[in-house]
C-alpha positions as CSV (number, residue, x, y, z in Angstrom):
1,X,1.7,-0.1,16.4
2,X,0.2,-3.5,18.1
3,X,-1.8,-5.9,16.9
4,X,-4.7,-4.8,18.6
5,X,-4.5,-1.2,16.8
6,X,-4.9,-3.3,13.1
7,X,-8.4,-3.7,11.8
8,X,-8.2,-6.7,9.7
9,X,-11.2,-7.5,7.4
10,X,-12.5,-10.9,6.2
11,X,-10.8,-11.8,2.2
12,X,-13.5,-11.4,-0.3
13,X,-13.2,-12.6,-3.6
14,X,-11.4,-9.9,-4.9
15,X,-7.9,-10.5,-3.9
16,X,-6.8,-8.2,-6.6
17,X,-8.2,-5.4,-4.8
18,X,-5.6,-5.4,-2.5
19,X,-2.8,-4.6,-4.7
20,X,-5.3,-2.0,-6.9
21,X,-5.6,-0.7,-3.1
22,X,-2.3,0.0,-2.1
23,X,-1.5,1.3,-5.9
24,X,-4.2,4.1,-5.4
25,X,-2.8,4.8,-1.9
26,X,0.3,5.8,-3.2
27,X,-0.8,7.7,-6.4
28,X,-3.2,9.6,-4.3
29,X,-0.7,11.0,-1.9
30,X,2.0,11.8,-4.7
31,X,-0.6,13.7,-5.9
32,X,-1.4,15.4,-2.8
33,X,2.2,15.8,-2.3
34,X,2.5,17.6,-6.1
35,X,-0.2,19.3,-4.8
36,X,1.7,20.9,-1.8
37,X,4.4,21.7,-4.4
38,X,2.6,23.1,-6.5
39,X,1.5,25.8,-3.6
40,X,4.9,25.9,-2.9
41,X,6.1,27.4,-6.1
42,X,2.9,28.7,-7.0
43,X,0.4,29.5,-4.3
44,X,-2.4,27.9,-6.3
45,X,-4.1,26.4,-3.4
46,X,-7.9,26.2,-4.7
47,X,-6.1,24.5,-8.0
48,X,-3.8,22.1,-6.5
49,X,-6.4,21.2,-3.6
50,X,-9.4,21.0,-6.7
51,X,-6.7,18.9,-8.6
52,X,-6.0,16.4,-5.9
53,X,-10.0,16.1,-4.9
54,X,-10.9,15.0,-8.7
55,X,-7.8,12.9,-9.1
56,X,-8.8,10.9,-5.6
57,X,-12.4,10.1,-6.6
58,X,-11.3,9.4,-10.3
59,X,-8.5,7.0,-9.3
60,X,-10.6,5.4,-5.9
61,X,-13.9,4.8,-8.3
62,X,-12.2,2.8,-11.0
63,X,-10.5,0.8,-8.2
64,X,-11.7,-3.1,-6.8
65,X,-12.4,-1.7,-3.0
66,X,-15.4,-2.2,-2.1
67,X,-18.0,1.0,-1.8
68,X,-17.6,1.5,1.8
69,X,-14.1,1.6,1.8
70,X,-14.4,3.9,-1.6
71,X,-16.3,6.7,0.6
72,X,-14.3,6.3,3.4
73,X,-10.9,6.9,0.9
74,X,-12.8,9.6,-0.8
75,X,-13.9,11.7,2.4
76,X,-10.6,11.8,4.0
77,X,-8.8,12.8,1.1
78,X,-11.6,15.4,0.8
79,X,-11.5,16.8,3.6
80,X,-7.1,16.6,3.7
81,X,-7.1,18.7,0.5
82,X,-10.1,21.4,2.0
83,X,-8.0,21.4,5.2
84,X,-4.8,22.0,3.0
85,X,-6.8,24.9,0.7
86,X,-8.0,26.6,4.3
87,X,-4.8,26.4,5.7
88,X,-5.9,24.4,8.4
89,X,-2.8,21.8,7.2
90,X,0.1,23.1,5.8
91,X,1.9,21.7,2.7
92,X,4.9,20.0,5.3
93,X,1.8,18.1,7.1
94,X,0.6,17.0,3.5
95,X,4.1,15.6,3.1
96,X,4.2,14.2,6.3
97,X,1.7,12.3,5.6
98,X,2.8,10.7,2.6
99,X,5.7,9.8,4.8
100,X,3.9,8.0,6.9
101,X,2.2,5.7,4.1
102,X,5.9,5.2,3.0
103,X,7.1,4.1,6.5
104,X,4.1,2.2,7.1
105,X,2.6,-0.9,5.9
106,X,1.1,-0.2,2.7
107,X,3.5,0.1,0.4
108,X,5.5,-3.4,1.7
109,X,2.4,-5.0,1.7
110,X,1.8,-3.5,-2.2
111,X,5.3,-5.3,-3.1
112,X,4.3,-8.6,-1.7
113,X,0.6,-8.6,-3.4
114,X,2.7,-7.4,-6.9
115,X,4.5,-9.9,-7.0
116,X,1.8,-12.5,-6.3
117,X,-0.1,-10.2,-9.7
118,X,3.3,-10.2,-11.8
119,X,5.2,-13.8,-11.0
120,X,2.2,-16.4,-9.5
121,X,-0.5,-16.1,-11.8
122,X,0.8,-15.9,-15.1
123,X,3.2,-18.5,-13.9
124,X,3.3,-22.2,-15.4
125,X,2.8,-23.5,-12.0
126,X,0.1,-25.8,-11.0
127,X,-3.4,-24.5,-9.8
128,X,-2.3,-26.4,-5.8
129,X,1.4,-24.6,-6.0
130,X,0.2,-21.3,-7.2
131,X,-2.5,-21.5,-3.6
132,X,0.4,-22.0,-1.6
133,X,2.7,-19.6,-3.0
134,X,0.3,-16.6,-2.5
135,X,-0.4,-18.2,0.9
136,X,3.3,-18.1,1.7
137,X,3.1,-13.9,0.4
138,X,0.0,-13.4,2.4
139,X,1.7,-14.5,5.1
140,X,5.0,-12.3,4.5
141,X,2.6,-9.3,4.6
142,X,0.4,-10.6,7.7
143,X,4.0,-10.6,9.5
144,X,5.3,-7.3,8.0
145,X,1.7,-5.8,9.1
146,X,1.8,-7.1,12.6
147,X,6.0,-5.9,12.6
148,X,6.7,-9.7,13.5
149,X,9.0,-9.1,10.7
150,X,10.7,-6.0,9.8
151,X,10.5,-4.2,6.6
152,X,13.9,-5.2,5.5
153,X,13.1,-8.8,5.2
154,X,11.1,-7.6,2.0
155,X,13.9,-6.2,0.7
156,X,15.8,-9.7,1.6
157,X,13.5,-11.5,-0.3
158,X,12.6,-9.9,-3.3
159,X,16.7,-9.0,-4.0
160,X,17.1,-12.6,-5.8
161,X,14.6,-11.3,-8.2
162,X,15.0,-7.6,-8.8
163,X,17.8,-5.6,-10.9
164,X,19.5,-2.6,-9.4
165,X,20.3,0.5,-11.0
166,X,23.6,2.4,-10.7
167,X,21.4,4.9,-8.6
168,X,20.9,1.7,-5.6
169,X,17.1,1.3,-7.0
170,X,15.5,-1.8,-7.0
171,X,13.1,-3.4,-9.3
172,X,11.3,-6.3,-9.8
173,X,12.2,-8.5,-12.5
174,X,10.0,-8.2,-15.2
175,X,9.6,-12.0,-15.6
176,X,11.1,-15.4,-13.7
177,X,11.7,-18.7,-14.8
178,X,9.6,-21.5,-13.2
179,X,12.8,-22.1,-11.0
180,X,13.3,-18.6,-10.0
181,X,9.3,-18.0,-8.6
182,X,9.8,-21.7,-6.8
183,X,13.0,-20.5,-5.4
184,X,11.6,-17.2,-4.6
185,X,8.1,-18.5,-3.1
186,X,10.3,-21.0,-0.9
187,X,12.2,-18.6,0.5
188,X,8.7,-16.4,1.4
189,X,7.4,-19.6,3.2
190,X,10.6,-20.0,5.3
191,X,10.3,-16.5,6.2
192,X,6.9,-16.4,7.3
193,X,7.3,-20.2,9.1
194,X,10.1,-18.5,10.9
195,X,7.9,-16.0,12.3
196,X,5.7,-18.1,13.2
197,X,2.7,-16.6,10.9
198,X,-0.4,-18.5,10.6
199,X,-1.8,-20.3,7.7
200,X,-4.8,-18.4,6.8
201,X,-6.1,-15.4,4.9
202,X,-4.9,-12.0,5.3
203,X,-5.6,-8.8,4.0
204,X,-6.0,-5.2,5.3
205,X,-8.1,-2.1,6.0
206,X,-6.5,0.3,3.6
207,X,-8.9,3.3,4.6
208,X,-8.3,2.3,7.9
209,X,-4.4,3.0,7.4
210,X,-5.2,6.0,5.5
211,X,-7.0,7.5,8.2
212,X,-4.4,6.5,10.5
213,X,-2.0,8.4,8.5
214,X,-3.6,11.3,7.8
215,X,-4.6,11.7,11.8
216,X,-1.0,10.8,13.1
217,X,0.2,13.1,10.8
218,X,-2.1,16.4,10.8
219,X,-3.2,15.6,14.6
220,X,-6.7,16.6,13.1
221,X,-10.1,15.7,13.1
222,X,-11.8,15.1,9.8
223,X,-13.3,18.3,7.8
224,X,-17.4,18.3,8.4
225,X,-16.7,16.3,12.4
C-alpha cells in the first residue's frame, strides 16, 4: 500500500470520532464474522445476514462519523451481508475480510487514538502538553498508516504501559501516573521524529479502508453496481 493509495481527509472537530470509528470497524466485522459462524453451525443465512445488517446501522448511527461516511459504512456492509445470504461470498471471504481490517491499519491506528481517549485527556497535564502529546500519537499513527513505521513499533511503545496475561495478551493499563503518560508520550514523539513524520493533523478515511477491505478480500463489486 503507498501513500498515494491513502485517502486522507481534513480533521474536523470531532477528533473523538476517530477512535468511535475504528471501534465500530471492529465490532461490525466480529459480527459479520459470528455471522459466518453462525451459518457454519447452523445454516441460518437470512438470520445471521439480517443480524449483521441491523447491528451495522445500529452501531454506525450512534457513532461521531460524519453522515457521508455513515452511508458509505452502511452500504458496504449491506451489501457484504446480501452477498454473504446469496452466496455470492462465502463465510471464508467474510473472514477474510476481517483479517484484513486486523492486518491493516485500523485497528493500530484505534490503539494510538485510545490511548490519547484513556491516558491524555483525563490526565493532570497542562492544556499546551496535552496538544503536543496527541500530536506526538497522531503522528505515530500517520507513520503506521503510511508503513513508515511497522506495526510492531506500537506494540514497542505501548508495552511500558500495558499488563500481560499468562495467555501473552496485552492490555493497556487502566490508569498512569503523570510520570508514566510523560514517559510514554516522549517515547511516541521520538518515534515519530525518527521517522521523520510531519507536524500536522492526521486522521483517516475509515469507509475508505473498509471498502478496501471488503474489495481486496471478496474481489467484488458492491451489491446494487
Amino acid at each position: 500500500m503507498t501513500l498515494s493509495s491513502h485517502t486522507l481527509v481534513p480533521r474536523t472537530s470531532r477528533r473523538g470520532g476517530v477512535l468511535k470509528g475504528c471501534l465500530i470497524v471492529v465490532g461490525i466485522l466480529l459480527l459479520l464474522a459470528a455471522a459466518a459462524g453462525i451459518y457454519v453451525a447452523l445454516h441460518w443465512k437470512s438470520w445471521a445476514a439480517d443480524a449483521a445488517r441491523a447491528a451495522v446501522r445500529s452501531a454506525v448511527q450512534t457513532s461521531q462519523l460524519t453522515e457521508e461516511q455513515k452511508q458509505r459504512v452502511v452500504t458496504r456492509i449491506d451489501g457484504l451481508a446480501g452477498d454473504f445470504e446469496s452466496g455470492k461470498v462465502s463465510a471464508q471471504q467474510v473472514a477474510s475480510v476481517f483479517e484484513e481490517i486486523v492486518q491493516g491499519p485500523l485497528l493500530p491506528l484505534a490503539m494510538v487514538y485510545a490511548a490519547k481517549e484513556k491516558y491524555i485527556k483525563p490526565s493532570a497535564l497542562t492544556a499546551d502538553e496535552k496538544a503536543a502529546g496527541a500530536r506526538s500519537l497522531e503522528r505515530v499513527a500517520r507513520g503506521v498508516y503510511e508503513k513508515k513505521l511497522p506495526n510492531s513499533a506500537l506494540q514497542d511503545l505501548t508495552a511500558p504501559i500495558s499488563t500481560t496475561d499468562v495467555h501473552g495478551k496485552q492490555t493497556l493499563k487502566e490508569t498512569l501516573t503523570t510520570e508514566e503518560l510523560k514517559a510514554f508520550l516522549a517515547a511516541a514523539k521520538k518515534k515519530a521524529d525518527d521517522a521523520g513524520m510531519p507536524d500536522e493533523d492526521f486522521t483517516v478515511d475509515i469507509a475508505t479502508e473498509i471498502e478496501k477491505a471488503i474489495d481486496k478480500a471478496t474481489g467484488t463489486a458492491p451489491s446494487g453496481k
